[in-house]
PLY file of the C-alpha trace (Angstrom):
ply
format ascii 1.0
element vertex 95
property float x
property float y
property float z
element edge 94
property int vertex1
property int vertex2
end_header
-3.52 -25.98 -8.70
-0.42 -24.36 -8.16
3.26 -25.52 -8.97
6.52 -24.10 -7.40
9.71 -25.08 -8.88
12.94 -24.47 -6.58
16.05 -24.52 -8.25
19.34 -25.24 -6.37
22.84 -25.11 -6.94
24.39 -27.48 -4.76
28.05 -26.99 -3.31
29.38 -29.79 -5.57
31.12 -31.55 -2.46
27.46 -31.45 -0.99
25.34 -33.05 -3.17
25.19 -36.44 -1.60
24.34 -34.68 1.49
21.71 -32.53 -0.25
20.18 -35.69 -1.90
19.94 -36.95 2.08
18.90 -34.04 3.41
15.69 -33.46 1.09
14.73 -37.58 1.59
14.88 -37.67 5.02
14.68 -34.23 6.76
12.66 -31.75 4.23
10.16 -34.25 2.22
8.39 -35.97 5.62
6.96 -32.95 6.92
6.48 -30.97 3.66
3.79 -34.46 3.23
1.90 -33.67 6.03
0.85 -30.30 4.92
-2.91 -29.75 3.43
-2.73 -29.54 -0.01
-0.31 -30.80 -0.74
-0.13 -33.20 -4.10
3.28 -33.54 -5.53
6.61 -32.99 -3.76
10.03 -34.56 -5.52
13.57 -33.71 -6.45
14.91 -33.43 -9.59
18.79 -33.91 -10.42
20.02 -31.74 -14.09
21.25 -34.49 -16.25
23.96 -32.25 -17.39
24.95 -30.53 -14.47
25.27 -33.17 -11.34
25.13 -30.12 -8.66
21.87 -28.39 -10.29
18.63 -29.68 -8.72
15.43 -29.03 -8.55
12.46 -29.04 -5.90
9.12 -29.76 -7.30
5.79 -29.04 -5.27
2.07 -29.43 -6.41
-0.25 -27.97 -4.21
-3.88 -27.57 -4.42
-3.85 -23.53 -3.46
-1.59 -20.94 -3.71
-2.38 -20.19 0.16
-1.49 -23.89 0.70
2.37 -22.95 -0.68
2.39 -20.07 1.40
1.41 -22.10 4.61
4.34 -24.22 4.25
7.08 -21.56 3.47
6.23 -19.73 6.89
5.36 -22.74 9.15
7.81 -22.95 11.63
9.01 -26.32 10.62
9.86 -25.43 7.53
11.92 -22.32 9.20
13.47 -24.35 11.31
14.86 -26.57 8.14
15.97 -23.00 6.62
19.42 -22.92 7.78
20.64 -26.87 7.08
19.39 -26.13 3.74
21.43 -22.78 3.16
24.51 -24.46 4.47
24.24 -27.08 1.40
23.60 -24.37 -1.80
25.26 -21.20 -3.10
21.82 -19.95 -4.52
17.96 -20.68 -5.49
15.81 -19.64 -8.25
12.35 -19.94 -7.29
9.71 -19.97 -10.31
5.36 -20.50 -9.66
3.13 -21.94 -12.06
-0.53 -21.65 -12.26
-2.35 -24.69 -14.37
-3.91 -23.55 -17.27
-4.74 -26.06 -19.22
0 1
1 2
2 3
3 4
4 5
5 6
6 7
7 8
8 9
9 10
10 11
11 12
12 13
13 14
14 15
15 16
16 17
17 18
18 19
19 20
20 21
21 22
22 23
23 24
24 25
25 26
26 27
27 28
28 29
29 30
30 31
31 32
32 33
33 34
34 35
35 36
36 37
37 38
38 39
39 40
40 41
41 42
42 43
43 44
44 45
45 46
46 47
47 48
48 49
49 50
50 51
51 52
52 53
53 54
54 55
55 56
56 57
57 58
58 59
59 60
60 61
61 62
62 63
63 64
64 65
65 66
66 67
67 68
68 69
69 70
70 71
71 72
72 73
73 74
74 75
75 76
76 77
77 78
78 79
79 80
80 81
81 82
82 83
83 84
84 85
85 86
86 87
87 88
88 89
89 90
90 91
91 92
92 93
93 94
């Protein structure tokens, strides 16, 4: 199993719109891809415009299918438009 973490910081006059955007635009198709286990957004407790993206996935290769499928390219752009930057971070289970 492999985890990807994806964390945003939202334009703070955006993050109602980011909140929508990941419910009804991003998550549907992301749960139609193979291998997929887990996908959910977290909200910082102390910072209200730091979120994070959470995916679960049962291969690596199945992450890497989704980042280049062109639905997920064509989301690219509406999702830029709502942060000023991403951290992305990969976790292999270990235990």
């Amino acid at each position: 199993m492999i985890e990807r973490h994806i964390t945003f910081s939202v334009h703070p006059d955006k993050t109602a719109e980011f909140e929508r955007f990941f419910s009804d635009e991003y998550r549907p198709p992301v749960l139609d891809m193979p291998g997929l286990i887990e996908c959910s957004l977290l909200r910082e407790a102390e910072r209200a415009d730091r979120y994070q993206m959470v995916f679960r996935w049962e291969e690596a290769e199945q992450a890497v299918a989704w980042r280049v499928s062109e639905v997920h390219q064509a989301l690219q752009p509406a999702l830029n438009a709502l942060h000023a930057g991403i951290e992305i971070v990969a976790y292999t289970k270990v235990a």
